[in-house]
PyMOL CGO cylinders between C-alpha atoms (Angstrom):
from pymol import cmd
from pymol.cgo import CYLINDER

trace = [
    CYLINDER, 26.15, 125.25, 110.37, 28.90, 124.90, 112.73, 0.3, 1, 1, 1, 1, 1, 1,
    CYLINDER, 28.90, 124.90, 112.73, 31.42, 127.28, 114.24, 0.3, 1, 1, 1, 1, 1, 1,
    CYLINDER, 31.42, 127.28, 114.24, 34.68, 126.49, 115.43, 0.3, 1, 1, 1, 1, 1, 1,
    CYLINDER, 34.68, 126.49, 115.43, 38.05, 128.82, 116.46, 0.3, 1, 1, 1, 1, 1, 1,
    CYLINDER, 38.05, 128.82, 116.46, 41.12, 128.25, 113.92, 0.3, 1, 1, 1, 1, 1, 1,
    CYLINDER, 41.12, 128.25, 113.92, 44.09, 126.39, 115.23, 0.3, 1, 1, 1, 1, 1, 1,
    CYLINDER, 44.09, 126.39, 115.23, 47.25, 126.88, 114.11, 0.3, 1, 1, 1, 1, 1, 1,
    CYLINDER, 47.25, 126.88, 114.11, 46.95, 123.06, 111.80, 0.3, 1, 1, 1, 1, 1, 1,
    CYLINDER, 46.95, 123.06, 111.80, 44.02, 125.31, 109.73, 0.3, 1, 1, 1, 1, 1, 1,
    CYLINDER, 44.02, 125.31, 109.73, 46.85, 127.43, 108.39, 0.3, 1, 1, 1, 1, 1, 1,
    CYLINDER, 46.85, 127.43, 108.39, 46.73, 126.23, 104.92, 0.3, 1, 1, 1, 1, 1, 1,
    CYLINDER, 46.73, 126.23, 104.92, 42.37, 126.47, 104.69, 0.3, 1, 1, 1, 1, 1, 1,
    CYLINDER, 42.37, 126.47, 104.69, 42.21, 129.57, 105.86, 0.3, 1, 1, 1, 1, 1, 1,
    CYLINDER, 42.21, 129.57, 105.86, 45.31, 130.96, 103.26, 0.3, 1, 1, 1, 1, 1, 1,
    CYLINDER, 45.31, 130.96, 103.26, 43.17, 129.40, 100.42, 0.3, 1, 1, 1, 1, 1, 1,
    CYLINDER, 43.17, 129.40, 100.42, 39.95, 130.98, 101.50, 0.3, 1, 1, 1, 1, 1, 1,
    CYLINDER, 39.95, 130.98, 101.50, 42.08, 134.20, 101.56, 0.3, 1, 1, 1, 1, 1, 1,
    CYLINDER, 42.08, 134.20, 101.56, 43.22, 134.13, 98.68, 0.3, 1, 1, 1, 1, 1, 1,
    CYLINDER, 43.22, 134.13, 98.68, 39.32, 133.22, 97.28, 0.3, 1, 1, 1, 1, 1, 1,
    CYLINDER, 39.32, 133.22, 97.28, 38.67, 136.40, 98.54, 0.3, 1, 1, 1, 1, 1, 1,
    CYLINDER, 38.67, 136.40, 98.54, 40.98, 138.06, 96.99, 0.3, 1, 1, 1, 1, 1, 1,
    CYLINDER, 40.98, 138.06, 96.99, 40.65, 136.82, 93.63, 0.3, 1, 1, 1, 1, 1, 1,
    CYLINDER, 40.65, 136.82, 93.63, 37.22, 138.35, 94.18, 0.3, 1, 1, 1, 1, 1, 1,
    CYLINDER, 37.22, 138.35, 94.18, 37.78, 141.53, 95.75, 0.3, 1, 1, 1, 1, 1, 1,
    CYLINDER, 37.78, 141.53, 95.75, 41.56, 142.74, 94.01, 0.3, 1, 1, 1, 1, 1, 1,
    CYLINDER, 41.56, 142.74, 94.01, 42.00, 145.07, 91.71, 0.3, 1, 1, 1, 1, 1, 1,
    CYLINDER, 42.00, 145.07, 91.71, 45.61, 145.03, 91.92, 0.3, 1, 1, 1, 1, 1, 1,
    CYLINDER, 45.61, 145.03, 91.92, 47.22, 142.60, 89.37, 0.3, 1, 1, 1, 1, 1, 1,
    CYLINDER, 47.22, 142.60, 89.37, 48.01, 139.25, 91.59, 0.3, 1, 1, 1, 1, 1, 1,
    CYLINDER, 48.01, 139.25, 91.59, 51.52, 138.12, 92.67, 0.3, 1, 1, 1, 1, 1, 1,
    CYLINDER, 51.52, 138.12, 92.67, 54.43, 137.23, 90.10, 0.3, 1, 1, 1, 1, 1, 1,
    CYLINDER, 54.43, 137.23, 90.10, 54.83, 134.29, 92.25, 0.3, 1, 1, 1, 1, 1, 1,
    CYLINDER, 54.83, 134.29, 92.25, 50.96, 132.77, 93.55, 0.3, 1, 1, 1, 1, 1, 1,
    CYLINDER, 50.96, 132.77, 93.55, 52.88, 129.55, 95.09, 0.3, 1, 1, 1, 1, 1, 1,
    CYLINDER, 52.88, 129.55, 95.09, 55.20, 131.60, 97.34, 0.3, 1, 1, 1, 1, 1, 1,
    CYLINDER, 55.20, 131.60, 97.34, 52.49, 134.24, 98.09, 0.3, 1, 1, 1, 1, 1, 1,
    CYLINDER, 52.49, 134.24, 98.09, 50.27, 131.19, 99.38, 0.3, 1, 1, 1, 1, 1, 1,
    CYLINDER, 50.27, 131.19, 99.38, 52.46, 129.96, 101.41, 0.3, 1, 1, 1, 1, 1, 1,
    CYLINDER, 52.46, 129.96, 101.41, 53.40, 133.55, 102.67, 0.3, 1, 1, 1, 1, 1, 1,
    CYLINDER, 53.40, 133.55, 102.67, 49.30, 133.78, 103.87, 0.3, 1, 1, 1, 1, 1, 1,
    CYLINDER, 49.30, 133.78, 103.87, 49.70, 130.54, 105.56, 0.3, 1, 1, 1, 1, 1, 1,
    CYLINDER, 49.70, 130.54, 105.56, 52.85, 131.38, 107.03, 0.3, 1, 1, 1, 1, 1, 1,
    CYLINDER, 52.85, 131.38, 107.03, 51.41, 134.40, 108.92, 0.3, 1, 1, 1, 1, 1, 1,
    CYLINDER, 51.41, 134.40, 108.92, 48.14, 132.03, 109.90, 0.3, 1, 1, 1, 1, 1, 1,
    CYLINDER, 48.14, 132.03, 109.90, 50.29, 129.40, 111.50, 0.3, 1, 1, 1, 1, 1, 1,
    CYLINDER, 50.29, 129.40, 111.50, 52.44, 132.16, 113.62, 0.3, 1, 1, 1, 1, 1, 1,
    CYLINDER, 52.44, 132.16, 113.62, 49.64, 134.39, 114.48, 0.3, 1, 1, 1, 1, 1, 1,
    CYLINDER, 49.64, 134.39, 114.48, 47.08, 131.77, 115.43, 0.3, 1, 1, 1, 1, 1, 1,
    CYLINDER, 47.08, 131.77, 115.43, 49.58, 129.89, 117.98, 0.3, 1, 1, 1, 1, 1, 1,
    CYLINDER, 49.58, 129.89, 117.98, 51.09, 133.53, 118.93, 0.3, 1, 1, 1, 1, 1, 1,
    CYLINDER, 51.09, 133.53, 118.93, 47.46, 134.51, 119.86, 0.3, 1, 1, 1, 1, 1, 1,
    CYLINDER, 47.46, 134.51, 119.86, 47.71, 138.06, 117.61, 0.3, 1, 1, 1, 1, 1, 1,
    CYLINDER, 47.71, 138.06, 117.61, 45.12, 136.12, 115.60, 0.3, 1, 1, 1, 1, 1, 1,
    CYLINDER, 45.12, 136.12, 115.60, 41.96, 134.38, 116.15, 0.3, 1, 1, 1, 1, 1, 1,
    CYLINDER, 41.96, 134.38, 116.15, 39.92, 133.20, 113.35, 0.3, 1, 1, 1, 1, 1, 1,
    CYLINDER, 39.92, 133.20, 113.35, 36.69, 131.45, 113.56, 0.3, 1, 1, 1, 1, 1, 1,
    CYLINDER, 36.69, 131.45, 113.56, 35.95, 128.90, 110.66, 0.3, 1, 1, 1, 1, 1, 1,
    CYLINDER, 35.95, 128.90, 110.66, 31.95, 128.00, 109.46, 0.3, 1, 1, 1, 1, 1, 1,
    CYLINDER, 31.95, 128.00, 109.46, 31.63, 124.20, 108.18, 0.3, 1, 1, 1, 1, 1, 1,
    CYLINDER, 31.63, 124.20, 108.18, 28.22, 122.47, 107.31, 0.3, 1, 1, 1, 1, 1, 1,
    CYLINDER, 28.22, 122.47, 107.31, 29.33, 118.93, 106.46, 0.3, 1, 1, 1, 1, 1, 1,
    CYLINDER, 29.33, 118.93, 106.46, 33.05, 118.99, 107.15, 0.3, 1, 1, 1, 1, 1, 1,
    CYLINDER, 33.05, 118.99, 107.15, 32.85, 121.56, 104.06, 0.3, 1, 1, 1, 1, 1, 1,
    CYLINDER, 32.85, 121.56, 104.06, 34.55, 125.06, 104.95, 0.3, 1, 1, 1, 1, 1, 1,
    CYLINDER, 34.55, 125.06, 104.95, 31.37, 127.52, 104.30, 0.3, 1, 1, 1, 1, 1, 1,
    CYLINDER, 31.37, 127.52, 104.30, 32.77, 130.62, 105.35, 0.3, 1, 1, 1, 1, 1, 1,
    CYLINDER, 32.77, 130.62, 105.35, 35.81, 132.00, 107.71, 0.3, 1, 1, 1, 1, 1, 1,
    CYLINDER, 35.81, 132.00, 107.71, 36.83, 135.65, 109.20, 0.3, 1, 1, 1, 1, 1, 1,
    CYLINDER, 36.83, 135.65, 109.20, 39.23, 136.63, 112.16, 0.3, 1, 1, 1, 1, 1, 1,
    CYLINDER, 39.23, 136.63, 112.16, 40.39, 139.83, 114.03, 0.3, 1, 1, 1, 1, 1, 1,
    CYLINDER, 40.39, 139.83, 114.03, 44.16, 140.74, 114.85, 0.3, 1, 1, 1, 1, 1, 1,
    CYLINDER, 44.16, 140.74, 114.85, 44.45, 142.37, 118.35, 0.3, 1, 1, 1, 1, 1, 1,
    CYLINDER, 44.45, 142.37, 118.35, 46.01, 145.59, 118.97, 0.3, 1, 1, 1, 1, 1, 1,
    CYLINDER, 46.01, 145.59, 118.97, 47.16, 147.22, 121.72, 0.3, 1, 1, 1, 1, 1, 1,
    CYLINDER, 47.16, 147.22, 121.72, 47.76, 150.92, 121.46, 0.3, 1, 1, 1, 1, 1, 1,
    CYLINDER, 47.76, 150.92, 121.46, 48.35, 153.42, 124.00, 0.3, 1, 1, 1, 1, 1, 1,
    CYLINDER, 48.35, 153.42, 124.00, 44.96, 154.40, 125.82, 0.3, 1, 1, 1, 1, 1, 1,
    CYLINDER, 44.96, 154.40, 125.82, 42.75, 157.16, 124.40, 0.3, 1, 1, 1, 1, 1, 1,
    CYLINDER, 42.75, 157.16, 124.40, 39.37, 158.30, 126.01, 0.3, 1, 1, 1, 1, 1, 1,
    CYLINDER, 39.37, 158.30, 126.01, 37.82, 156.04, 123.08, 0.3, 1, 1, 1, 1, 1, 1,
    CYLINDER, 37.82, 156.04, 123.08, 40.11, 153.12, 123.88, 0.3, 1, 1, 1, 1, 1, 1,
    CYLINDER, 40.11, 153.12, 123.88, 40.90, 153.76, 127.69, 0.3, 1, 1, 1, 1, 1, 1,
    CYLINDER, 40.90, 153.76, 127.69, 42.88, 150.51, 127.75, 0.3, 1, 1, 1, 1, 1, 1,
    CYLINDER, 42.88, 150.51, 127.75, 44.18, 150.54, 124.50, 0.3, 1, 1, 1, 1, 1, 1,
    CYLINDER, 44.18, 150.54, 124.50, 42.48, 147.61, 122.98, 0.3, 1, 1, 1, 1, 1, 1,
    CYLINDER, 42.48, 147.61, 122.98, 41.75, 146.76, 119.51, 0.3, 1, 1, 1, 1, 1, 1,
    CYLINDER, 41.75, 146.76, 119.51, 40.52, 143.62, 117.04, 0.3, 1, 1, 1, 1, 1, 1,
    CYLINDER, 40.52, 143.62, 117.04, 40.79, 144.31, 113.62, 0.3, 1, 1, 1, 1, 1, 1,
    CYLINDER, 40.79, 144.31, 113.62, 38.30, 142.49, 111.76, 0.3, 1, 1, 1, 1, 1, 1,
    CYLINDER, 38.30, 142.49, 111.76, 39.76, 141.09, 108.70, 0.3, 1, 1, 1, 1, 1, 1,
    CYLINDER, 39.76, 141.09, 108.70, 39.20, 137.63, 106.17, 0.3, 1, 1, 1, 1, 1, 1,
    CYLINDER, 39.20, 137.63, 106.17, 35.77, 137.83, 106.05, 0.3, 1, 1, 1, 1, 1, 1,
    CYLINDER, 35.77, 137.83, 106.05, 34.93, 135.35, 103.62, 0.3, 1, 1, 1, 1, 1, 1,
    CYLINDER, 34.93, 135.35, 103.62, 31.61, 132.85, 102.85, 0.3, 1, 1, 1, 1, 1, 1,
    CYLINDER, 31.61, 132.85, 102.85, 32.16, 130.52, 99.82, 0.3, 1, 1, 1, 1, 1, 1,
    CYLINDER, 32.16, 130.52, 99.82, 29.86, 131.41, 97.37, 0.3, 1, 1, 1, 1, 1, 1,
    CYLINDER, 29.86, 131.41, 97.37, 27.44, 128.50, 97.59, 0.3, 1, 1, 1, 1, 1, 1,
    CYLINDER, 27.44, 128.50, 97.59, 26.74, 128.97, 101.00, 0.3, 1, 1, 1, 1, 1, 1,
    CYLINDER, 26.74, 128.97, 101.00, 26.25, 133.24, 100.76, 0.3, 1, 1, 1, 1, 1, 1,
    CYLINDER, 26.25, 133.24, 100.76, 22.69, 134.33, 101.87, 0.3, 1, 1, 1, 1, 1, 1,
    CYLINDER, 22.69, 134.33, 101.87, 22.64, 131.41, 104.78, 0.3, 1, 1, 1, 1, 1, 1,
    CYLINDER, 22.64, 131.41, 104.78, 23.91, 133.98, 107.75, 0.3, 1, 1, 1, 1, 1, 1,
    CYLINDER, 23.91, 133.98, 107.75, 27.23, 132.63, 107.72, 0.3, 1, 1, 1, 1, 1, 1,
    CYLINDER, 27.23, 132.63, 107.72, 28.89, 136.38, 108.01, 0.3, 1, 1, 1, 1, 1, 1,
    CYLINDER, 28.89, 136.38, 108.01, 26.79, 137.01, 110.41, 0.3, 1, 1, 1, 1, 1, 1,
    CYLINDER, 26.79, 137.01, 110.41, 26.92, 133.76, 112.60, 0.3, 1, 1, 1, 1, 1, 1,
    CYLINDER, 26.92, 133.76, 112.60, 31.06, 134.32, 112.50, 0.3, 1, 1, 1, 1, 1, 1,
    CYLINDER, 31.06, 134.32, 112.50, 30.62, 137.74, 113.48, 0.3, 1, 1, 1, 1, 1, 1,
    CYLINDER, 30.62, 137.74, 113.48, 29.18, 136.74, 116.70, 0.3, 1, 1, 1, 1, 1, 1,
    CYLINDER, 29.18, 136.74, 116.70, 31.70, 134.61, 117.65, 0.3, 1, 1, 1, 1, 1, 1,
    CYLINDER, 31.70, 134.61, 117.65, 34.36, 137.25, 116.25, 0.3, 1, 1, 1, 1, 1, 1,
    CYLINDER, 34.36, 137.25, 116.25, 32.60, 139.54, 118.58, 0.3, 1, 1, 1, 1, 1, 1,
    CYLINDER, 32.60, 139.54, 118.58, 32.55, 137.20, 121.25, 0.3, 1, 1, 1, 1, 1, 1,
    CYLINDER, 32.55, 137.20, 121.25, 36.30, 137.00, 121.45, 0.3, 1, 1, 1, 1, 1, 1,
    CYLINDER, 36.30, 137.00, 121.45, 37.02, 140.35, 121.57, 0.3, 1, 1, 1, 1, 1, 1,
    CYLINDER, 37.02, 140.35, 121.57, 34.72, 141.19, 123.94, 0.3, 1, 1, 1, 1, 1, 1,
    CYLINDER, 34.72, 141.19, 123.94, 36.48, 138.24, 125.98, 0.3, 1, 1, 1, 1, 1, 1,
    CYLINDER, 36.48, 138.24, 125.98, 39.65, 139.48, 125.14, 0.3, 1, 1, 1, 1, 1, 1,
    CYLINDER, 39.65, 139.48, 125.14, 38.99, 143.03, 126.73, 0.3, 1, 1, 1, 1, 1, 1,
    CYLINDER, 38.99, 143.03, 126.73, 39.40, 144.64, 123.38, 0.3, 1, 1, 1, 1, 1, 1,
    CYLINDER, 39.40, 144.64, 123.38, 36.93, 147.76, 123.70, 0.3, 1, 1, 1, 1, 1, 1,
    CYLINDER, 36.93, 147.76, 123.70, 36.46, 148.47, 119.86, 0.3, 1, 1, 1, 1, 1, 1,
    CYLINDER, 36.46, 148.47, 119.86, 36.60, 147.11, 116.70, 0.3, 1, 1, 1, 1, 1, 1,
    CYLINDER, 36.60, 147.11, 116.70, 37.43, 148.34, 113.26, 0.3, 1, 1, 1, 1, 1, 1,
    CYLINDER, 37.43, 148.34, 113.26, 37.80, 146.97, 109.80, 0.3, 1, 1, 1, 1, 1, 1,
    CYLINDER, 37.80, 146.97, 109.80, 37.97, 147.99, 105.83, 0.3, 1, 1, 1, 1, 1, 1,
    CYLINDER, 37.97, 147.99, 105.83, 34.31, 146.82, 105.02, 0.3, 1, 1, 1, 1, 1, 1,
    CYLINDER, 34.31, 146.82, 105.02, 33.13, 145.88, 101.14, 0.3, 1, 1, 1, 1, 1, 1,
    CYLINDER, 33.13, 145.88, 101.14, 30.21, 146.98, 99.63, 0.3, 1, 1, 1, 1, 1, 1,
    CYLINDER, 30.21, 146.98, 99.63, 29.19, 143.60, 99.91, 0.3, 1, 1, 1, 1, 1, 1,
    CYLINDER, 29.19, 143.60, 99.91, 29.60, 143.90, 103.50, 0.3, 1, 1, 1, 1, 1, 1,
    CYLINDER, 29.60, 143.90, 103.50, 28.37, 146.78, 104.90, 0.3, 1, 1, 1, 1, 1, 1,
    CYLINDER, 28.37, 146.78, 104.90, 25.34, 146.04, 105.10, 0.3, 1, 1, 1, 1, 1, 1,
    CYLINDER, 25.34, 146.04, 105.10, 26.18, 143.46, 107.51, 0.3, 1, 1, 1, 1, 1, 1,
    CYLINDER, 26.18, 143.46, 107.51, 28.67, 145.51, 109.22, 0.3, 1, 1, 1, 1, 1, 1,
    CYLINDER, 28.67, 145.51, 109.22, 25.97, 148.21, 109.95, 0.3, 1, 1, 1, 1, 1, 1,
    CYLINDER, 25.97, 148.21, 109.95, 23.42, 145.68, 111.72, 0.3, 1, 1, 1, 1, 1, 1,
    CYLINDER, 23.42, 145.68, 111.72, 26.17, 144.72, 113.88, 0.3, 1, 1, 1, 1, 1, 1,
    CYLINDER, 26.17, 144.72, 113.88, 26.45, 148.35, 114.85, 0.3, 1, 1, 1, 1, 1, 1,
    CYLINDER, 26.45, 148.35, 114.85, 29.53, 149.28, 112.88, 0.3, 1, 1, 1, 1, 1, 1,
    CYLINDER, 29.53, 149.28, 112.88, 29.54, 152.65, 111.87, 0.3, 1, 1, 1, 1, 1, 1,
    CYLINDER, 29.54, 152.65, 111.87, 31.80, 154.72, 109.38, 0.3, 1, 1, 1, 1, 1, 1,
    CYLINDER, 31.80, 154.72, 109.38, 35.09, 156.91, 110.58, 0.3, 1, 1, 1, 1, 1, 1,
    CYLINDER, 35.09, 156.91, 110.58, 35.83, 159.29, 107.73, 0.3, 1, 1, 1, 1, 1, 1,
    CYLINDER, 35.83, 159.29, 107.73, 39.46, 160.11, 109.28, 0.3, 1, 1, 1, 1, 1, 1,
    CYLINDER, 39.46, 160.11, 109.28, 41.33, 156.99, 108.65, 0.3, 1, 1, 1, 1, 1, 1,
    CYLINDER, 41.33, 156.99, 108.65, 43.99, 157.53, 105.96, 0.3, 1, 1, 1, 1, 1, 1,
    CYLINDER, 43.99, 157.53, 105.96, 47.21, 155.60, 105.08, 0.3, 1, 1, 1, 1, 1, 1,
    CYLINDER, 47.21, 155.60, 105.08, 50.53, 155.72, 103.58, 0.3, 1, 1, 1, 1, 1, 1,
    CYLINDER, 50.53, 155.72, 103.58, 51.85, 152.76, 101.89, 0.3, 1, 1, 1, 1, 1, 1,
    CYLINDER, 51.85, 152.76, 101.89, 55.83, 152.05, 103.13, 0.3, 1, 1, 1, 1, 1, 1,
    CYLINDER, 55.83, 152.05, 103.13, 56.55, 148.82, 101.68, 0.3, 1, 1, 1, 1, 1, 1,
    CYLINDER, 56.55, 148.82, 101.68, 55.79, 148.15, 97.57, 0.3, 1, 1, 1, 1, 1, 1,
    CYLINDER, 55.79, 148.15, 97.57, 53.68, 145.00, 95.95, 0.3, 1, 1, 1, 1, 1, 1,
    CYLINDER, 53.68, 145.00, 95.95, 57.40, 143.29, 95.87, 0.3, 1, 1, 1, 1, 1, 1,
    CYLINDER, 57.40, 143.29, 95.87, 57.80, 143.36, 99.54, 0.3, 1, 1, 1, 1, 1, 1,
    CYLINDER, 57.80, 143.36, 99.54, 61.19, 145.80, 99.28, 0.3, 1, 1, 1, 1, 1, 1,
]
cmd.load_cgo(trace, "trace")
């Protein structure tokens, strides 16, 4: 298996293994419009990769996309947790279903990790699946039972 960091050109692959997962993992109906919702995903991929506010890793075995995840970075104001204020959001974890049980989550982890460390971020968080946690919890993840959140904007973007 091989690991490589997104580029901004991988905008399109990583919006369709996105929206894989999401087919999966939704349980809110799906866009009126799929098409413009795509390119909406790839959209953000292409900014936030060349922007740097994303950095994706992307698994291949045979020029085959296997698996992909990223973090966003954060920067907050410091806390005694966070004394410089920085965060990667884990997000997009995704392996294609014939390649699950391989350590393909677990081989982009590392190099998820890897970057954040190398980016200075000092913690990282992220809304883990059942599927997932396991994973999550032998990379040393643990739960926060105080996160809550208030949703601003509707399913229609207004």
């Amino acid at each position: 298996m091989e690991y490589r960091r997104a580029v901004p050109a991988d905008a399109p692959l990583l919006a369709a293994l996105r929206l894989d997962m999401r087919r999966e993992r939704e349980t809110a109906p799906p866009p009126a419009d799929m098409e413009a919702f795509a390119n909406e995903v790839a959209a953000y991929f292409r900014a936030a990769l060349a922007d740097g506010s994303f950095a994706g890793i992307i698994a291949e075995e045979g020029g085959e996309a296997a698996g992909t995840g990223g973090i966003c970075f954060h920067h907050h104001p410091p806390s005694y947790a966070v004394p410089n204020g920085r965060t990667a959001c884990l997000l997009n974890m995704y392996t294609v279903p014939k390649f699950r049980g391989r350590g393909v989550a677990s081989g982009i982890l590392r190099k998820l990790r890897e970057i954040a460390v190398e980016a200075g971020c000092c913690k990282m968080t992220l809304n883990a699946s059942a599927a997932g946690k396991p994973l999550y919890v032998k990379f040393g993840f643990t739960e926060v039972a105080n996160e809550m959140e208030l949703v601003l904007i509707g399913r229609s973007g207004k």
